[in-house]
DRENBA-172780 format. One record per residue: residue number from 1; residue in three letters; x, y, z of N, C-alpha, C, CB in turn. Coordinates in steps of 0.001 Angstrom, whole numbers. Glycine has a CB too. Layout:
+-----+------+---------+---------+---------+---------+---------+---------+---------+---------+---------+---------+---------+---------+
: pos : code :     nc1 :     nc2 :     nc3 :    cac1 :    cac2 :    cac3 :     cc1 :     cc2 :     cc3 :    cbc1 :    cbc2 :    cbc3 :
+-----+------+---------+---------+---------+---------+---------+---------+---------+---------+---------+---------+---------+---------+
: NUM :  ala :       X :       Y :       Z :       X :       Y :       Z :       X :       Y :       Z :       X :       Y :       Z :
...
+-----+------+---------+---------+---------+---------+---------+---------+---------+---------+---------+---------+---------+---------+
//
This chain:
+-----+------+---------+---------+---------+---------+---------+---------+---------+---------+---------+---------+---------+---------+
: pos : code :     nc1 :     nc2 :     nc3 :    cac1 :    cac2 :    cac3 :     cc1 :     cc2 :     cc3 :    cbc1 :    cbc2 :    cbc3 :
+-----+------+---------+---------+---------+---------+---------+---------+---------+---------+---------+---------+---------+---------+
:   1 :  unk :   86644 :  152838 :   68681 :   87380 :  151608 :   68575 :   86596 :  150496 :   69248 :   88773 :  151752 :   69189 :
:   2 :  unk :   86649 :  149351 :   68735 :   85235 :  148341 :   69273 :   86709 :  147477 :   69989 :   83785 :  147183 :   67613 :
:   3 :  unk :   86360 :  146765 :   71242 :   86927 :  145832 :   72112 :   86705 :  144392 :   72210 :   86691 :  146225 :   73149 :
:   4 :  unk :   87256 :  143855 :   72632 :   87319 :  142381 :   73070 :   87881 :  142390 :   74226 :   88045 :  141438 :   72212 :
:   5 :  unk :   86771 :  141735 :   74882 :   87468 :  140900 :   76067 :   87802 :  139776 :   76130 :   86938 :  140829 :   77000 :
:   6 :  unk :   89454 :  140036 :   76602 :   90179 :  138177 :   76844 :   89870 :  137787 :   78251 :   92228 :  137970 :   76720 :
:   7 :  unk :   89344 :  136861 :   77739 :   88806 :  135354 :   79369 :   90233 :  135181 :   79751 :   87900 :  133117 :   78780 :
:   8 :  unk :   89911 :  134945 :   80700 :   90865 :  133608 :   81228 :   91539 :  132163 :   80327 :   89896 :  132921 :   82293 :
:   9 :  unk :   90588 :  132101 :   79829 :   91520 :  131004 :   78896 :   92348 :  131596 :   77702 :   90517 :  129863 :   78161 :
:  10 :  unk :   92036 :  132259 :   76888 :   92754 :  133121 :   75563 :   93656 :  133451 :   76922 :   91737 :  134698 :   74391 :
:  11 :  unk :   93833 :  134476 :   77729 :   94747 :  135303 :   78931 :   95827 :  134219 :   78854 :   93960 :  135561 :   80755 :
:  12 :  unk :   95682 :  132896 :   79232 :   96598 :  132069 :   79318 :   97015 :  131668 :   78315 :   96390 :  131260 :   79923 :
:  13 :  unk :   96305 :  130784 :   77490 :   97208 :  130903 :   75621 :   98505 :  132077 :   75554 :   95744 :  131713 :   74067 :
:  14 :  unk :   97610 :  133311 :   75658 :   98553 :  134189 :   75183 :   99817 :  134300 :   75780 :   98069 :  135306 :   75176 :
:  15 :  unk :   99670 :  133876 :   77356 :  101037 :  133985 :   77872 :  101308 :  135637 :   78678 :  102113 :  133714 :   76430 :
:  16 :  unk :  102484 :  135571 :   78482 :  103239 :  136837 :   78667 :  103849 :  137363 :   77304 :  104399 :  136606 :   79727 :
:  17 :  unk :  103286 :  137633 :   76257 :  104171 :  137903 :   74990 :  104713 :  139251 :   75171 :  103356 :  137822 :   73563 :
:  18 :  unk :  105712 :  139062 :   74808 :  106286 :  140406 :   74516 :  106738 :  140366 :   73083 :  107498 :  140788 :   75493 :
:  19 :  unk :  105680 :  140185 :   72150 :  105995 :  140654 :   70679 :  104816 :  140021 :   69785 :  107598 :  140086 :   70121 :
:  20 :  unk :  104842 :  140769 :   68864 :  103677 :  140595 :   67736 :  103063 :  139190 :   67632 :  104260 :  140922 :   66259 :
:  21 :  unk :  101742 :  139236 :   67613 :  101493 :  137904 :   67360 :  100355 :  138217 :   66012 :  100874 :  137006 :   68873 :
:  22 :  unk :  100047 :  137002 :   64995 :   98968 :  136982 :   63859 :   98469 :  135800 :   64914 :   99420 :  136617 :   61906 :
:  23 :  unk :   96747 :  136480 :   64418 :   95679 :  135563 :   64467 :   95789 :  135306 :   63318 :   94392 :  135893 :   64896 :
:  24 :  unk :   95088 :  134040 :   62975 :   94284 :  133407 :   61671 :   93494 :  131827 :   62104 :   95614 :  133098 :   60247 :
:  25 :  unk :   92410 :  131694 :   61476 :   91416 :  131306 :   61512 :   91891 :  129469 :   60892 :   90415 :  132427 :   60696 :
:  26 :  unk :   91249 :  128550 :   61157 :   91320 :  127190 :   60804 :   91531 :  127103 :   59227 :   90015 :  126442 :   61293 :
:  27 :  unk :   91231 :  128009 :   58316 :   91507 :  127925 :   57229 :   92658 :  128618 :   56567 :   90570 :  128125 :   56803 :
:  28 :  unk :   93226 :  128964 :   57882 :   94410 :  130060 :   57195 :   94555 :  131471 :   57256 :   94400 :  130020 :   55893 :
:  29 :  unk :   93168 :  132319 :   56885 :   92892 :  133301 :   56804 :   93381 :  134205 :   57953 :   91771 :  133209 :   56562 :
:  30 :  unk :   93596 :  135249 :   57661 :   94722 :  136101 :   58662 :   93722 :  136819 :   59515 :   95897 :  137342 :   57801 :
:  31 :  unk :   93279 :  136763 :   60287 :   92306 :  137808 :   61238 :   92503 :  139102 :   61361 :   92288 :  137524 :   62566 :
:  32 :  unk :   93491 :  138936 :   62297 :   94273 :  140492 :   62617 :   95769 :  140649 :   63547 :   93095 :  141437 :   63581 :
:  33 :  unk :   95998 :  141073 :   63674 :   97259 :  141481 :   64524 :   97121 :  141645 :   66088 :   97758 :  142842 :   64009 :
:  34 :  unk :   98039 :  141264 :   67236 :   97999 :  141577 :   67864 :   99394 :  142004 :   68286 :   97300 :  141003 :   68257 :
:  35 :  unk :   99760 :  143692 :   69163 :  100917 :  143998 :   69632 :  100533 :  144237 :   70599 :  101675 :  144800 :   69147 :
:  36 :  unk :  101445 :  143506 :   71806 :  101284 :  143654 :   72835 :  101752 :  145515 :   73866 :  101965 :  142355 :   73076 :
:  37 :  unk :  101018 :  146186 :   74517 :  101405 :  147301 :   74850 :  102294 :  147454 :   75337 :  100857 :  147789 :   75319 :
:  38 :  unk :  103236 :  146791 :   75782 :  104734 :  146750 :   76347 :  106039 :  147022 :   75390 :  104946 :  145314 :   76917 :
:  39 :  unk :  105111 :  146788 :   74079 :  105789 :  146360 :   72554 :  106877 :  148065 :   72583 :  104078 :  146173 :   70727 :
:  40 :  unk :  107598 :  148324 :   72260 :  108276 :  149197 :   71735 :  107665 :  150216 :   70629 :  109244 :  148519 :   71322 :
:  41 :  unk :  107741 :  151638 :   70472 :  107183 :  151815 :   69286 :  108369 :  151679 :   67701 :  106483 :  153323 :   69548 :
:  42 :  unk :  109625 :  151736 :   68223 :  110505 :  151090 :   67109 :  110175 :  149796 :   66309 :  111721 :  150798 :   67696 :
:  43 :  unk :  109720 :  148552 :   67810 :  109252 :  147314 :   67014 :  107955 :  147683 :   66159 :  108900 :  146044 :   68061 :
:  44 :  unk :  107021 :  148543 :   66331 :  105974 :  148575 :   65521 :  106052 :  149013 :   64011 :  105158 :  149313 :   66146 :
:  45 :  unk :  107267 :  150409 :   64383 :  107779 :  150944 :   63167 :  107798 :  149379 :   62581 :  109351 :  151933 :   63267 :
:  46 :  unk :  108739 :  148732 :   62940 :  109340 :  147823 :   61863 :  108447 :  147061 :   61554 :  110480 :  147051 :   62158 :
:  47 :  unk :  107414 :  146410 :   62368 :  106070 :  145571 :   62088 :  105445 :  146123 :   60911 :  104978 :  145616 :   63304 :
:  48 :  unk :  105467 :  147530 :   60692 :  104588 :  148081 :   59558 :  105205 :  148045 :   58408 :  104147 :  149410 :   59715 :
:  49 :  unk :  106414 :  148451 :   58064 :  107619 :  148131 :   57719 :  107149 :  147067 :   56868 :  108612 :  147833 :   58817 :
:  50 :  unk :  107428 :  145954 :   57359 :  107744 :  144852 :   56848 :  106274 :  144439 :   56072 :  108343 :  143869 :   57997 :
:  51 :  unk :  105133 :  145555 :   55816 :  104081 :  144993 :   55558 :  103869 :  145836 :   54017 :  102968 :  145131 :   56830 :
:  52 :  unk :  104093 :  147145 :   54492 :  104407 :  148052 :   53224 :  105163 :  148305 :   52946 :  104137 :  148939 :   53007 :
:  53 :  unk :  105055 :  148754 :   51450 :  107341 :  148738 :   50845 :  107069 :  150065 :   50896 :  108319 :  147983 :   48709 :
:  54 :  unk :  108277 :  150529 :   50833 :  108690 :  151498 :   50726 :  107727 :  152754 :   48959 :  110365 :  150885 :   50776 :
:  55 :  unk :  108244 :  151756 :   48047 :  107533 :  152302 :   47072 :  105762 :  152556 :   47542 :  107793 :  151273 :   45806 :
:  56 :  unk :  105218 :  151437 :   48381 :  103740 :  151909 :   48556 :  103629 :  153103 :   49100 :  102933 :  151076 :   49359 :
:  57 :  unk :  104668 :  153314 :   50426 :  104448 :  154611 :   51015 :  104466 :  155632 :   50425 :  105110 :  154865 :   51811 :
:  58 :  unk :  105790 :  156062 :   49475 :  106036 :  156909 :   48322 :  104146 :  157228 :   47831 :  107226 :  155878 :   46954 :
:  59 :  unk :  104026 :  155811 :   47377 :  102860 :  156219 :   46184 :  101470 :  156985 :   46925 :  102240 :  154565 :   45296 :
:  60 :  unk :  101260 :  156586 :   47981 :  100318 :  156820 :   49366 :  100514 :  158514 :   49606 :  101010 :  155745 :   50979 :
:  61 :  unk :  101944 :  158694 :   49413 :  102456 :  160473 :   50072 :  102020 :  161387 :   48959 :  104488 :  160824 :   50324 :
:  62 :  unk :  102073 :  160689 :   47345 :  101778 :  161457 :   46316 :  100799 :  161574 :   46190 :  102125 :  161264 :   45381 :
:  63 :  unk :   99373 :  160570 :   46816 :   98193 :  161134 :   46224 :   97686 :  161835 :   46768 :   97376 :  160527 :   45910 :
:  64 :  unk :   96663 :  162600 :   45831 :   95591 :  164020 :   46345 :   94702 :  164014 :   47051 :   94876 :  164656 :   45516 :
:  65 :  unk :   93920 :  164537 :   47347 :   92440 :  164481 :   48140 :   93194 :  163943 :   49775 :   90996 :  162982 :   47216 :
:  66 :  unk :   91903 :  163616 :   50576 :   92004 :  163595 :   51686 :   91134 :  164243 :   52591 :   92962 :  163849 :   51800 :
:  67 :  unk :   91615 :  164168 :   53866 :   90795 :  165041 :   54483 :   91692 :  165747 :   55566 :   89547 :  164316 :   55040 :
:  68 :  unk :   91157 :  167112 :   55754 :   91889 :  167308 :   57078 :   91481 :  166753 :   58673 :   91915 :  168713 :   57158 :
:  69 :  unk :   92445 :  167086 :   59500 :   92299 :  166485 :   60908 :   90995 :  167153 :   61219 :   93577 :  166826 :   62052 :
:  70 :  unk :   90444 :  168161 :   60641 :   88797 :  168290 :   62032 :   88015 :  167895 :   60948 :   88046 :  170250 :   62970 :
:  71 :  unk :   88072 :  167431 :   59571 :   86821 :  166721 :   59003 :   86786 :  164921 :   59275 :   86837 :  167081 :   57236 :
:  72 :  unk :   88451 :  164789 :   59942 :   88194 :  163239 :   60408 :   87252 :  163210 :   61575 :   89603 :  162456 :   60889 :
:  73 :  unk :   87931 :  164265 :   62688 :   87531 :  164251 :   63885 :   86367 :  164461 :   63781 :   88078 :  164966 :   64679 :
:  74 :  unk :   85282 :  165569 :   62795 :   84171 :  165751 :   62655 :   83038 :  164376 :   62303 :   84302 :  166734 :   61755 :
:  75 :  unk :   84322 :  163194 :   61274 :   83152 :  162281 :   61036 :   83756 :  161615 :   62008 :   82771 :  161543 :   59599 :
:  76 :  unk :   84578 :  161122 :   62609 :   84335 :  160242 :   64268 :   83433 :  160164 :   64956 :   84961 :  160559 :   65289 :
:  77 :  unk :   83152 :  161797 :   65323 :   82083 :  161926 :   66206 :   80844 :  161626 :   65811 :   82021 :  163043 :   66640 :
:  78 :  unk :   80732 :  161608 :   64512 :   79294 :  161436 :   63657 :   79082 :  159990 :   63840 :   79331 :  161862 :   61881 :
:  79 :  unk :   79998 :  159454 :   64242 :   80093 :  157910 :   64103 :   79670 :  157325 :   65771 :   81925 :  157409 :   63534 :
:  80 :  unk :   80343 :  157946 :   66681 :   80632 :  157954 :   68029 :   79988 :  158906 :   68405 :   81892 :  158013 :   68427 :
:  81 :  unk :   79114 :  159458 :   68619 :   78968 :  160869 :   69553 :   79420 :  161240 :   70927 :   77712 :  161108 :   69745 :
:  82 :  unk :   79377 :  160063 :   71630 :   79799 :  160065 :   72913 :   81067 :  160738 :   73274 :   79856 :  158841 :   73283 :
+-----+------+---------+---------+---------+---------+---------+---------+---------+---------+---------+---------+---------+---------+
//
């Protein structure tokens, strides 16, 4: 997982949030998400929720292929060795 460090100035922007915030960029464009770790994991449920319908999930559960958990974990490490 790659990091960012918040300065002191973003630290203060941000406040004390206690709930989801969107980045996006001067043109609009959506960056990424931020949930704060205090966040609930119910509120996240619903954060995701509200991003995929229901039918996507359905369609997501029906398809084939994949991988199992030690060929993810296998290419992580291929990625990360550390």
């Amino acid at each position: 997982m790659n990091r960012v460090l918040v300065d002191d100035a973003l630290r203060t922007t941000l406040g004390e949030l206690r709930s989801q915030v969107e980045f996006y960029d001067q043109s609009g464009r959506v960056l990424g998400y931020f949930i704060p770790t205090d966040s609930n994991s119910e509120s996240i449920r619903n954060w995701v929720r509200s991003r995929i319908s229901d039918e996507e999930l359905e369609r997501r559960a029906q398809e084939s292929g994949g991988l199992t958990t030690a060929e993810v974990l296998k290419k992580l490490h291929e990625l990360d060795p550390e």
